[in-house]
C-alpha positions as CSV (number, residue, x, y, z in Angstrom):
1,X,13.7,-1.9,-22.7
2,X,11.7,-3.7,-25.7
3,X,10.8,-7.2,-24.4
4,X,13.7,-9.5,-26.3
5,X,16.0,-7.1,-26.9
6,X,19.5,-6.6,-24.9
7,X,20.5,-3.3,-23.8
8,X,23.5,-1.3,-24.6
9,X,25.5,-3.3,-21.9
10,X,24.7,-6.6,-23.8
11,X,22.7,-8.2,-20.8
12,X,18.4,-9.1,-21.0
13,X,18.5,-7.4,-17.5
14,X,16.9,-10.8,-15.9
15,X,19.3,-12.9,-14.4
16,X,20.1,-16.2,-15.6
17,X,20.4,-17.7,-11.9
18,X,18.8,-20.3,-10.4
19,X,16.4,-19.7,-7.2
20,X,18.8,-19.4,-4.4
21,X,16.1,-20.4,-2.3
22,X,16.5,-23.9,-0.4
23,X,13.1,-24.4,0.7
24,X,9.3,-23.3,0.9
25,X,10.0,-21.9,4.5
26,X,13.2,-20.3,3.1
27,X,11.3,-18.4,0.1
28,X,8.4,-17.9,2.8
29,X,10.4,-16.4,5.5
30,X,12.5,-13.9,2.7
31,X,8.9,-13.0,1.0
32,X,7.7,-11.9,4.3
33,X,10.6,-10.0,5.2
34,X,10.4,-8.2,2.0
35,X,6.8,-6.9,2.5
36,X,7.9,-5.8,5.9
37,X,10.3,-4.0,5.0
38,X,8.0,-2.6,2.4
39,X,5.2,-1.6,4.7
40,X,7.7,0.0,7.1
41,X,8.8,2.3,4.4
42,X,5.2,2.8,3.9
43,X,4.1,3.4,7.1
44,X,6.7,6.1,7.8
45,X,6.3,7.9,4.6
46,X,2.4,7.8,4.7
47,X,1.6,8.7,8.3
48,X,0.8,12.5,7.9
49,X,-1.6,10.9,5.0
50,X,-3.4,8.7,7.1
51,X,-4.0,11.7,9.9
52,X,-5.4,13.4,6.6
53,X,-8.3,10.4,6.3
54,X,-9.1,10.8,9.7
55,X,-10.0,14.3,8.8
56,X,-12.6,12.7,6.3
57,X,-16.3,13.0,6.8
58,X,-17.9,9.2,7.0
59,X,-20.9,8.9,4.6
60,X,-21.5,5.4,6.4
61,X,-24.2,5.2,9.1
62,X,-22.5,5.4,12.7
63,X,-24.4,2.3,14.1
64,X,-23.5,-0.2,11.7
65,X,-19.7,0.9,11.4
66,X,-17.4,-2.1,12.1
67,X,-14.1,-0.9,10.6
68,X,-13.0,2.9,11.1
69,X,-12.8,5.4,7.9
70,X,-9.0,5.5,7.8
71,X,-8.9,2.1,8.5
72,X,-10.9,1.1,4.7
73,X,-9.0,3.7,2.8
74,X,-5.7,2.5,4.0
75,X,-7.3,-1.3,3.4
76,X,-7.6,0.3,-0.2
77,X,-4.3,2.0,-0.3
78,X,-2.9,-1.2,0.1
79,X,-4.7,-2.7,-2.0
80,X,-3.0,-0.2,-4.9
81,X,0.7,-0.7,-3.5
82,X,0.5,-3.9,-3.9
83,X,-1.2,-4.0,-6.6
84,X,-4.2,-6.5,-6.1
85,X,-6.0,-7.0,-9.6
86,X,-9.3,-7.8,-7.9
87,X,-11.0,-7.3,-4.3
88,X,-11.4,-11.3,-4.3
89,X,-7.4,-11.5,-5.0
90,X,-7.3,-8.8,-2.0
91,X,-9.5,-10.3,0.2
92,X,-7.7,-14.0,-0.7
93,X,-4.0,-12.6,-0.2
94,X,-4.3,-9.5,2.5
95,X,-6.1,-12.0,5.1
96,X,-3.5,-14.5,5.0
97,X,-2.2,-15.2,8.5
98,X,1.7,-14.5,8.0
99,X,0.7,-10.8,5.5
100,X,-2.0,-10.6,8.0
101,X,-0.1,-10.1,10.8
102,X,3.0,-8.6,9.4
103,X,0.5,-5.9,8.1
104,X,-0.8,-5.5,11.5
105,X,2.7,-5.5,13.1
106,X,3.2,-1.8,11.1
107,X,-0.4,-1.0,11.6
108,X,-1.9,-1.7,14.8
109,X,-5.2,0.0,13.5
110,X,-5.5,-3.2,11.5
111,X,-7.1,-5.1,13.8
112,X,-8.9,-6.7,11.2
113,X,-9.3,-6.2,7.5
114,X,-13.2,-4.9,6.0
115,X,-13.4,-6.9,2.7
116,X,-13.1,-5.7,-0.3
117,X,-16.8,-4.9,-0.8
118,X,-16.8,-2.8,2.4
119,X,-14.4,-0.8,0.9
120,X,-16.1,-1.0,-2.5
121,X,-19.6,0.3,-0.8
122,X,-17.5,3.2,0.8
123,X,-15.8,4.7,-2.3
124,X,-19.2,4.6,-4.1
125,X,-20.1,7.0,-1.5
126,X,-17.2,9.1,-0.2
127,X,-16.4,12.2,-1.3
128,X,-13.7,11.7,-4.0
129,X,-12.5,14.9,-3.6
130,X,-11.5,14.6,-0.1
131,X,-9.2,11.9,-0.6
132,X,-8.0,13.1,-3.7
133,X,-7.1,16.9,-1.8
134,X,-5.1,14.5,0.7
135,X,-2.8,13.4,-1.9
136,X,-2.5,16.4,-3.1
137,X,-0.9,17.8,0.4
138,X,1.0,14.8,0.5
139,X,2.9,15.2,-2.9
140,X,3.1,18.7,-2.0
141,X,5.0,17.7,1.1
142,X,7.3,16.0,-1.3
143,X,7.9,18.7,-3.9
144,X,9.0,21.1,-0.7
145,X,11.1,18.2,0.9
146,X,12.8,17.7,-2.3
147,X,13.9,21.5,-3.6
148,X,17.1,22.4,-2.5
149,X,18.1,25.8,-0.9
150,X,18.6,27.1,-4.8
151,X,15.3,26.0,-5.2
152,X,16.3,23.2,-7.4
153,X,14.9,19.5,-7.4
154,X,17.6,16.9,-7.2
């Protein structure tokens, strides 16, 4: 839909309600819950892509290795799902107590988060074909999980 222009229905498609939100904590509490519930679809959906990371040679040197691989690339992953413009807005938003430790909650390899330069440093020198190969058998996954018997998507 064009911005400013109704649809064949007549409505904008935005609601013309106000915020039925009673408080801070109220919009806090349904926020969190949101990204929960978020992250749980996530985490079920993208577990056979994380064992694929794991599977990913480190370029990083073993002695000064805080964070594991899978742990930065799903740090990154994140980072694209919910779609952080910056690493500073990452770093700022992802290590906020309550996302903190609702993240953390679905992820127990989270025990903390690298910052965003960690991961920067990593994807400079990672193999871009490796992760890009474990997408690949993801979607895959996907295209077989969603033909039919007939051999039909739908």
């Amino acid at each position: 839909m064009v911005q400013g222009i109704e649809n064949a229905t007549g409505n904008s498609g935005v609601s013309n309600r106000i915020c039925a939100y009673t408080s801070i904590e109220d919009e806090r509490e349904h926020r969190q819950q949101a990204v929960s519930n978020q992250v749980q679809v996530y985490r079920s959906q993208l577990k056979r892509l994380l064992e694929d990371f794991a599977k990913i040679p480190d370029p990083r040197r073993i002695n000064s290795v805080k964070h594991k691989l899978t742990v930065v690339l799903l740090y990154g992953l994140l980072n694209c799902l919910f779609q952080m413009a910056s690493r500073r807005e990452a770093n700022r938003d992802m290590s906020r107590p309550a996302f903190l430790q609702a993240l953390q909650g679905l992820f127990p390899e989270l025990e903390t988060l690298p910052h965003g330069d960690t991961l920067a440093r990593l994807l400079e020198r990672i193999d871009p074909q490796s992760i890009e190969e474990s997408f690949v058998k993801l979607l895959n996954k996907y295209i077989r999980n969603k033909t039919d018997s007939n051999g039909f998507c739908g």
